[in-house]
C-alpha positions as CSV (number, residue, x, y, z in Angstrom):
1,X,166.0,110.2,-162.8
2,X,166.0,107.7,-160.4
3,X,168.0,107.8,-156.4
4,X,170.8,106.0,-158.2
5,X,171.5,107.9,-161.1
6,X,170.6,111.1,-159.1
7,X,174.3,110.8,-157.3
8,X,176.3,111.4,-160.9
9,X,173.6,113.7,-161.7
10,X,174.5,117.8,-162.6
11,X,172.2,118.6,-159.9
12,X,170.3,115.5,-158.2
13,X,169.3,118.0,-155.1
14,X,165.8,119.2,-156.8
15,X,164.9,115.3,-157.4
16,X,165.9,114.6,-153.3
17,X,163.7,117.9,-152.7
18,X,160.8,115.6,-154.2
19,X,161.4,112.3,-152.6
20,X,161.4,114.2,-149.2
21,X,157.9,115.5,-150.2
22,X,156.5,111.7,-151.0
23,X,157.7,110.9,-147.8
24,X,160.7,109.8,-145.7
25,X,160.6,106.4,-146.5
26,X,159.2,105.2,-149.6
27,X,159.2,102.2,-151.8
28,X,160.4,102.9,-155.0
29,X,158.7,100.2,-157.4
30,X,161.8,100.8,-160.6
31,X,164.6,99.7,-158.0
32,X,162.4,97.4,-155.8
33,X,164.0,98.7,-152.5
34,X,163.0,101.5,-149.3
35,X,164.0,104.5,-150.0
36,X,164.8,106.7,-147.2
37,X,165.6,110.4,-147.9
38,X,164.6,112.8,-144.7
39,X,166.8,113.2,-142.2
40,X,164.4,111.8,-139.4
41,X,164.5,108.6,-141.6
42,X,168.2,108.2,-142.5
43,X,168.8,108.7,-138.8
44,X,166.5,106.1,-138.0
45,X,167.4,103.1,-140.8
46,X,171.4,104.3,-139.8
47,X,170.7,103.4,-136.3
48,X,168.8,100.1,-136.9
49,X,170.3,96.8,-135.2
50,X,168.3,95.1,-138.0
51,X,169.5,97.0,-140.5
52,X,172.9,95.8,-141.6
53,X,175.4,96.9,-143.9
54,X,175.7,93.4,-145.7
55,X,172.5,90.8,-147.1
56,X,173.3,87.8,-144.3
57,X,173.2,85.7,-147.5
58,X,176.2,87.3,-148.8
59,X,178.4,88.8,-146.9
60,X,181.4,89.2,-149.5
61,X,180.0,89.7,-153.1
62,X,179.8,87.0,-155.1
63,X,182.4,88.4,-157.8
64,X,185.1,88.7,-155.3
65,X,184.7,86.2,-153.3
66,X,186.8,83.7,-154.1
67,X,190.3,85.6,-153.5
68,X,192.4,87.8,-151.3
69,X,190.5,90.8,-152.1
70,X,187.3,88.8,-151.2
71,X,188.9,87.9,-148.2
72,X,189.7,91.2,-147.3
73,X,186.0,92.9,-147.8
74,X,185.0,90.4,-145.4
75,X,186.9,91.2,-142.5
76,X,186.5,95.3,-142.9
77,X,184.8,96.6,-140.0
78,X,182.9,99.1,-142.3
79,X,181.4,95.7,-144.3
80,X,180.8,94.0,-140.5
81,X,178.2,94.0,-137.4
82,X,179.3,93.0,-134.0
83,X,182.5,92.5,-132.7
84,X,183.8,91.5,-136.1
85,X,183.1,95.7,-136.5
86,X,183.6,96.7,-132.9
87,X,186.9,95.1,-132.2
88,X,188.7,96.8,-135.4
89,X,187.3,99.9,-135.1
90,X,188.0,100.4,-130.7
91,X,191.7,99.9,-132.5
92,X,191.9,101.8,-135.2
93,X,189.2,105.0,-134.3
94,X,191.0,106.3,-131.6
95,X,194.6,107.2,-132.9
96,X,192.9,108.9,-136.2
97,X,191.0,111.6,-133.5
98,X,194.6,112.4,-132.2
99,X,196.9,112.9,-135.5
100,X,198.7,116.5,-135.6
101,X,196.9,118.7,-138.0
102,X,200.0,120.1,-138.5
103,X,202.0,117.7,-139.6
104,X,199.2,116.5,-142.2
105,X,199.6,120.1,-144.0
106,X,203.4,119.1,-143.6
107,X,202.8,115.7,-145.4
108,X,200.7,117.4,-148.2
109,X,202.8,120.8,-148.7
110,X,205.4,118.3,-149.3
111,X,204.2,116.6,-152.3
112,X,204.4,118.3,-155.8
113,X,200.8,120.0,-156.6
114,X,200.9,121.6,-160.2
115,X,197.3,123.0,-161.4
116,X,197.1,121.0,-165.0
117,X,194.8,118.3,-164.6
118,X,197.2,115.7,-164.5
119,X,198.3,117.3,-161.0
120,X,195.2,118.0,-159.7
121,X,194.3,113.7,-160.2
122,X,197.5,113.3,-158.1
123,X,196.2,115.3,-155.8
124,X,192.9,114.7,-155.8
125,X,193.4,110.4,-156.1
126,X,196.9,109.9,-154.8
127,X,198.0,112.7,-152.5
128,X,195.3,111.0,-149.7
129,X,196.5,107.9,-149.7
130,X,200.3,108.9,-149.5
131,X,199.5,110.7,-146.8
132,X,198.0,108.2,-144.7
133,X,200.5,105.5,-146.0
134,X,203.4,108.2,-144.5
135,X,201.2,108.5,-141.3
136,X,201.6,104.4,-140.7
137,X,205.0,104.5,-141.3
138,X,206.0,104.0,-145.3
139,X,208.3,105.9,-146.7
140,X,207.3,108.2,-149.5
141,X,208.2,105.6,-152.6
142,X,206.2,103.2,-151.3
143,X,203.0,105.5,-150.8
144,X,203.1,106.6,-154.1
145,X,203.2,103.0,-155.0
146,X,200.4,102.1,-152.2
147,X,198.3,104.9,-153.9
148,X,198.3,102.9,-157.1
149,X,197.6,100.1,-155.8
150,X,194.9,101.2,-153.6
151,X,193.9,102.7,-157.2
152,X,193.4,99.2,-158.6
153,X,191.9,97.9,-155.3
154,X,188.5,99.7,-154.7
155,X,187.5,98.4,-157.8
156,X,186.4,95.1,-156.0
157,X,184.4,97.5,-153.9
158,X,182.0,98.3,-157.0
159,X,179.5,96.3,-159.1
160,X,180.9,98.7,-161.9
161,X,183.8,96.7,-162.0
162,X,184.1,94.7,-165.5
163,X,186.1,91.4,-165.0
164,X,189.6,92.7,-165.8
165,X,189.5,95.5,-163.3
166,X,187.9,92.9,-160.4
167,X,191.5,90.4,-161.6
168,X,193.9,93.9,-161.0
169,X,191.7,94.4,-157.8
170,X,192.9,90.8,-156.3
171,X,196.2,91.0,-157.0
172,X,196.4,94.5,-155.7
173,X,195.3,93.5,-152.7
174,X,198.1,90.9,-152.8
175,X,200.8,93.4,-152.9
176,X,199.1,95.6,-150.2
177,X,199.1,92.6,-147.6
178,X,202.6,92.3,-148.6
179,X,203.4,95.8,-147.9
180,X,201.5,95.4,-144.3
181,X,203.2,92.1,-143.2
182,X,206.3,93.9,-143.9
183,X,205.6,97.4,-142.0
184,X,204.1,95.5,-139.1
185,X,208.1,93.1,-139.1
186,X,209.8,96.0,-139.5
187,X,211.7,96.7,-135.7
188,X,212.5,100.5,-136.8
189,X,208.8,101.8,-137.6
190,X,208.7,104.7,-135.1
191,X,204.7,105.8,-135.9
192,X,202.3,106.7,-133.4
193,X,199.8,105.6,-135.2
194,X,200.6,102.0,-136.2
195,X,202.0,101.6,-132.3
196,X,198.4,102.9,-131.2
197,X,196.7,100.2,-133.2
198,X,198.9,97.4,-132.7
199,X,198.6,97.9,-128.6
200,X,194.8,98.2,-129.0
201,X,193.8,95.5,-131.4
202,X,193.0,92.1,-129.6
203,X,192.6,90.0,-133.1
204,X,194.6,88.4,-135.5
205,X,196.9,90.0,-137.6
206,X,194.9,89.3,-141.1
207,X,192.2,91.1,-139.9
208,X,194.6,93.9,-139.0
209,X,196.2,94.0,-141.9
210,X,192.4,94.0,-143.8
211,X,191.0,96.7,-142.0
212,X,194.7,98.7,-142.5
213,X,194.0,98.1,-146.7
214,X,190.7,99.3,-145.5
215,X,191.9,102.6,-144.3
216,X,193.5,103.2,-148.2
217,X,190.4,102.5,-149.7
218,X,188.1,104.9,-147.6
219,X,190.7,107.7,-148.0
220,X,190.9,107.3,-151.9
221,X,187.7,108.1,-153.4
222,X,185.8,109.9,-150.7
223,X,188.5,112.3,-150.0
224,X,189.1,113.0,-153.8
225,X,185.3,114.0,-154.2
226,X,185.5,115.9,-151.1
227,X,188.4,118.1,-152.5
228,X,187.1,118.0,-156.1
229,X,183.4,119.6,-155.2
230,X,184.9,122.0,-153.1
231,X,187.0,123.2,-156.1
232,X,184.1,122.8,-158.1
233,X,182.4,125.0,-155.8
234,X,185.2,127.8,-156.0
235,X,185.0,127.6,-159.4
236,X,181.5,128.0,-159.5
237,X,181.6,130.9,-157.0
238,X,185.1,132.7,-157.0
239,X,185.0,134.9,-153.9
240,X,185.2,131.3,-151.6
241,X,188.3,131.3,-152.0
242,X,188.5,134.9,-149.9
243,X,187.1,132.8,-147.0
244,X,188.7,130.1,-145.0
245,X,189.6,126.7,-146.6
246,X,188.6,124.7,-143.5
247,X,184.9,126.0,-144.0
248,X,185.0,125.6,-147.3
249,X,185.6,122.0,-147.3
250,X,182.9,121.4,-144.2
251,X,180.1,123.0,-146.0
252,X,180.8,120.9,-148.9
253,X,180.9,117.9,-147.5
254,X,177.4,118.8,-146.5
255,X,175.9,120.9,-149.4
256,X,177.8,118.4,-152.2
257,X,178.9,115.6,-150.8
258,X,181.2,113.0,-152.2
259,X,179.3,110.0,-150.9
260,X,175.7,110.2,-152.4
261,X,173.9,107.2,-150.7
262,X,174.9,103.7,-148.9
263,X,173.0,101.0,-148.3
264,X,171.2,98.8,-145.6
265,X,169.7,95.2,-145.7
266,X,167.4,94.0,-143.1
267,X,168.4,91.5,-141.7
268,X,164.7,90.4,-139.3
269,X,161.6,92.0,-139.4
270,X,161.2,95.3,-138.1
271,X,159.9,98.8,-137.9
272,X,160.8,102.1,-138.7
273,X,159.6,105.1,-139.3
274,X,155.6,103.6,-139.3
275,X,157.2,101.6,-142.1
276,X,157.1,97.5,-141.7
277,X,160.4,95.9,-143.2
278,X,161.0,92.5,-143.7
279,X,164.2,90.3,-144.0
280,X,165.8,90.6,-147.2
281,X,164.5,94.3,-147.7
282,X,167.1,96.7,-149.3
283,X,167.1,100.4,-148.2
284,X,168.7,102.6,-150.3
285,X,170.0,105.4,-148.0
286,X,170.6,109.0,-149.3
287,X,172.6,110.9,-147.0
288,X,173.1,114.0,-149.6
289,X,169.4,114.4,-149.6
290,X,169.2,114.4,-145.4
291,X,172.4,116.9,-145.5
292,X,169.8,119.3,-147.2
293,X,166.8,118.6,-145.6
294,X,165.3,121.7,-143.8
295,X,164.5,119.7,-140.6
296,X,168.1,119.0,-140.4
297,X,169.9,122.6,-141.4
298,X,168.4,125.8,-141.8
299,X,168.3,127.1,-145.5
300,X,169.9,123.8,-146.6
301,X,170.5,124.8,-150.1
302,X,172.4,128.0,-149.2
303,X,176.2,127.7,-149.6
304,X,177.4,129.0,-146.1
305,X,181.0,128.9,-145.4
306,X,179.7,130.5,-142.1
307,X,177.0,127.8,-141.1
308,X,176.2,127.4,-137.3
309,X,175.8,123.7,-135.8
310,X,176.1,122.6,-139.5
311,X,174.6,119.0,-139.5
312,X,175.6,116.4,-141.6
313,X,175.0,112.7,-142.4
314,X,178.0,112.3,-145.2
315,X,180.3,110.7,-142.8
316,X,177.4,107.8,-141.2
317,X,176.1,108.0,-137.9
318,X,176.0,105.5,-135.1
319,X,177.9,102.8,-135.4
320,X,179.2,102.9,-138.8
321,X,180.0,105.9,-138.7
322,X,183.2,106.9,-140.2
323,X,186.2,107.0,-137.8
324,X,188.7,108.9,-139.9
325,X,186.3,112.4,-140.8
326,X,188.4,114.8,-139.1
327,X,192.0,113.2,-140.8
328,X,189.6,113.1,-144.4
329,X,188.6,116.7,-143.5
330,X,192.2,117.8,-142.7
331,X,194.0,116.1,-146.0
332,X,190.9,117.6,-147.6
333,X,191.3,120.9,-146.7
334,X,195.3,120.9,-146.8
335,X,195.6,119.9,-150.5
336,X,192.9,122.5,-152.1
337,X,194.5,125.1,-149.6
338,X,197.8,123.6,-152.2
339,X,195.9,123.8,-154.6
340,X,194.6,126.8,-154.9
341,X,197.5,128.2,-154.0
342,X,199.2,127.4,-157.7
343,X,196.3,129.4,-159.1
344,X,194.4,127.0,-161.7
345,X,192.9,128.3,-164.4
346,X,189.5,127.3,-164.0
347,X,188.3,128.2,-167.8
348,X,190.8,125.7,-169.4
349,X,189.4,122.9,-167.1
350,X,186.2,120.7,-167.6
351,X,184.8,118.0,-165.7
352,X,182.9,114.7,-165.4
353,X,181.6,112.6,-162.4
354,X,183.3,109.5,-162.4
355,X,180.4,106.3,-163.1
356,X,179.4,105.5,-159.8
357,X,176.6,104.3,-158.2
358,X,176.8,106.1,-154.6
359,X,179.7,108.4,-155.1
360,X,180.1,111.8,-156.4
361,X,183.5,112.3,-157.4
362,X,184.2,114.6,-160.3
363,X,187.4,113.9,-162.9
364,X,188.6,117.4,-164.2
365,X,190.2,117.2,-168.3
366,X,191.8,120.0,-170.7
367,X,188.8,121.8,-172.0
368,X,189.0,121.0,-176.1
């Protein structure tokens, strides 16, 4: 076991248990990087200036760099320090905070949820991503098409990604500018949304449009590992589903998170912690481990759908932290309320974590 493979792991929460007892922050010789794993520490290293979300040598990765979906990494606010992060995110933060929950469990009841596993996928993958597509204005054919294509775009956003996926990943993010540049000419979009962010953004429109593809590709994987651990979590304990869906998916985004760990380069020499860092230092952050640190939550490893002032580091803190957790929490908890509404039947179902180095996101098949 190491932090890395922990986040695929069957249960990787024993192993963070341990790193917390060597220490908050701790150099783990195997990976050659920091390891930080209390909450005191992940706090700290989040809320660095020094520690950035990029190496300054490479600000795109090398594989990617030399297309559109290069280009696009580069201008995300989520992959950005400054104003190059600041001036998307003062845009785009606000309107997600104000989006009727309402008519997100409108958007989601509409689509067609069947409990095979074929339908939960579409749920679980696509159903997010059409959502938020229908939210900016596209009409439902092209958000089902926008969820396949935002399906072939986060592969640039791995170093899993073998060479054919990393071509499918460039020219998807051809057709997704397309889609934008249209949506943004088009005189009859009426959304709230996309108005919001057009009168609030003060840069160019390639940058909008990158940080719009941006919004797909935080909603597609994250969101599909938030609503498959919480089913995995009904299936493991039955009577959940006797409680209330919105709890349900709140304590799991904190007890089994879908995003395991990030990352942070140094950028200058600094210190944290009582720990010196110098440039070029990698800290491998593991937010899943904080979420069940006992200085952070009270009896961390208890499933509580109940939990007072529940704490969590799944979403970031500071100032990466993600804008869009209450819409990922409300699509979340709207599609397995849909979900478990059609019944599943959990002993003809088995599952696998998808390979990933941060991300735990499990992929249900027919059991044999």
């Amino acid at each position: 076991m190491d932090p890395i493979i922990a986040a695929t792991h069957a249960d990787p929460y024993p192993y963070y248990a341990q790193l917390r007892d060597q220490g908050g922050l701790i150099f783990h010789e195997g990976l050659k990087m920091w390891v930080a794993s209390s909450a005191r520490a992940v706090a700290a290293v989040l809320a660095h200036p020094d520690c950035h979300v990029r190496p300054v040598a490479e600000p795109v990765p090398k594989a990617i760099a030399g297309g559109l979906a290069g280009k696009v990494f580069g201008q995300l606010m989520r992959m950005n320090e400054g104003e190059r992060q600041r001036c998307p995110r003062s845009a785009i933060e606000p309107g997600l905070g104000l989006i009727d929950g309402d008519e997100v469990n409108a958007l989601v009841a509409a689509r067609l949820i069947t409990p095979d596993v074929d339908g939960l996928y579409n749920a679980m993958f696509r159903g997010p991503v059409c959502v938020v597509a229908a939210l900016l204005g596209f009409t439902p054919a092209q958000g089902r098409t926008i969820s396949e294509l935002t399906a072939d775009f986060v592969a640039c956003l791995s170093s899993l990604s073998v060479q054919a996926q990393l071509n499918a990943a460039q020219a998807a993010a051809e057709h997704l500018r397309g889609y934008f540049i249209e949506l943004l000419d088009d005189p009859d979009n009426k959304s709230p949304l996309l108005t919001g962010i057009r009168e609030r953004f003060a840069g160019d429109q390639e940058t909008l449009i990158a940080n719009l593809i941006g919004l797909f590709s935080q909603t597609f994987e994250a969101t599909a590992g938030l609503i498959g651990n919480a089913l995995l979590a009904v299936i493991r304990h039955p009577s959940l589903q006797q409680g209330c869906v919105d709890d349900l998916i709140a304590e799991t985004q904190r007890f089994d998170p879908s995003v395991q760990n990030t990352r942070r380069f140094v950028a200058a020499p600094c210190e944290t912690e009582g720990v010196r860092l110098h440039a070029g230092d990698v800290v491998l952050v593991l937010l899943a481990s904080a979420n069940r640190d006992p200085q952070l939550n009270d009896s961390p490893d208890v499933f509580r759908l109940d939990r007072p002032q529940r704490r969590s580091f799944t979403f970031g803190a500071g100032r990466h932290q993600c804008p869009g957790q209450l819409l990922a929490l409300g699509i979340a908890s709207a599609t397995l309320r849909e979900i478990l509404a059609h019944q599943p039947a959990p002993e003809r179902l088995a599952w696998e974590y998808r390979p990933s180095l941060n991300g735990r996101i499990p992929v249900f098949r027919d059991v044999a």
